[in-house]
N, C-alpha and C positions, 0 to 999 in steps of 0.2 A: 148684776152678778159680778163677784169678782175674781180675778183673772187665776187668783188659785185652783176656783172651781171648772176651770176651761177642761176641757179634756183636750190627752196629750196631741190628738191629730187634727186641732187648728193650730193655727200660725197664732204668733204672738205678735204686741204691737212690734218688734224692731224690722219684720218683713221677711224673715229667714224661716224658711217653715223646711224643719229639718225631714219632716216625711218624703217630703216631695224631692231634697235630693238624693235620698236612701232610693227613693221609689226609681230618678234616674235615673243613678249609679246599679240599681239592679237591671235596668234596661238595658242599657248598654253591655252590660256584662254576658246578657242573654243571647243578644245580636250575637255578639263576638262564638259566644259557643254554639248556638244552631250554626253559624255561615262556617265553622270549623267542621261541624259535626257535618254539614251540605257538601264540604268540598271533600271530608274523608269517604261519605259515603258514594259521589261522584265519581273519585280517583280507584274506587273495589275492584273495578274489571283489569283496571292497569296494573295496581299492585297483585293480581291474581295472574295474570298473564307475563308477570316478569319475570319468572322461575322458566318458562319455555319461550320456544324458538323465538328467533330474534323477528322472521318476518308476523308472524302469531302477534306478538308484540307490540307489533308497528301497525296492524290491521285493528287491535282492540284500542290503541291509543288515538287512532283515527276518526275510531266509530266513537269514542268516549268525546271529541272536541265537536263532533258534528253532533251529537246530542245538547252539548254543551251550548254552543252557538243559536241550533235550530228551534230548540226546547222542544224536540218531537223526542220521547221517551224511548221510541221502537229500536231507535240506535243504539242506546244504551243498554237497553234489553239484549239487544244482538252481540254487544260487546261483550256484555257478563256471561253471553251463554258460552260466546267462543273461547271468553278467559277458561271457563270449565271444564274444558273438551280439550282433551291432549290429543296433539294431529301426528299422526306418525311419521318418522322420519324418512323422507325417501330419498332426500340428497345424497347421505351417507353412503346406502348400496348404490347408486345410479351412479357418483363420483367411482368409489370401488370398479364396476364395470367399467367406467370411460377409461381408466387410468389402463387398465390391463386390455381393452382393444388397442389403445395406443402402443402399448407395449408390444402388443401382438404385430402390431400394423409396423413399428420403426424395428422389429427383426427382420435382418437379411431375409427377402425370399429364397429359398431353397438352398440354404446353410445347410454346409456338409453334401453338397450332391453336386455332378456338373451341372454345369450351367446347359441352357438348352438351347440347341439351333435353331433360329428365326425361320420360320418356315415361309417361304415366297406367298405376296398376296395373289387371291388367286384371278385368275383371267376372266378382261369383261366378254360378256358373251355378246353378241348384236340380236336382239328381241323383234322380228318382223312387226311390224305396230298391224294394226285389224282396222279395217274399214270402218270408218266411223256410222253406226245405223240412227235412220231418223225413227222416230216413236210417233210421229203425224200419219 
């Protein structure tokens, strides 16, 4: 047979069989975009959770490295759910209150009035103690 009639996906005598590096070069190409495509869809819960609270944040990126390390999925799962779940803010009022007891607490006690006389502690009394009773 001669080498015209070859079809095109053998190799030819010089040893360069151009399929096989197309077939590589799409391999490698492939890699690169699932292990991109693995790490975007890994990093979901983090980029979802980094619009809210900073410790929200730091609890979803936690759970995303220990899924990442452990390869138990359930982390992960827990991470994306928390990224989803906006937690309400309680710092905010609970700061607000602390700030205004404090305030309350460093005003003079009883501004604007006299002051009040210390009233004498009062006298110990002597308690007769009671016959100790047996219970035999």
């Amino acid at each position: 047979m001669a080498p015209h009639h070859l079809p095109f996906y053998l190799a030819p005598g010089s040893g360069v069989d151009p399929l096989m590096v197309v077939m590589g070069i799409f391999l490698i190409g492939t890699v690169l975009w699932v292990g991109t495509l693995y790490w975007k869809l890994h990093s979901l819960p983090e980029r979802m959770a980094h619009k809210s609270q900073k410790l929200q944040f730091e609890i979803v990126a936690v759970l995303g490295i220990i899924s990442l390390f452990t390869h138990l999925h359930i982390f992960w799962v827990a991470g994306l759910l928390l990224a989803m779940i906006d937690l309400p803010d309680f710092g905010t009022p609970l700061r607000s209150i602390a700030g205004s007891v404090e305030r309350i607490a460093d005003a003079a006690p009883g501004a604007g009035r006299e002051p009040e006389q210390p009233s004498p502690p009062p006298a110990e009394k002597s308690v007769p103690k009671e016959k100790e009773r047996s219970h035999v």
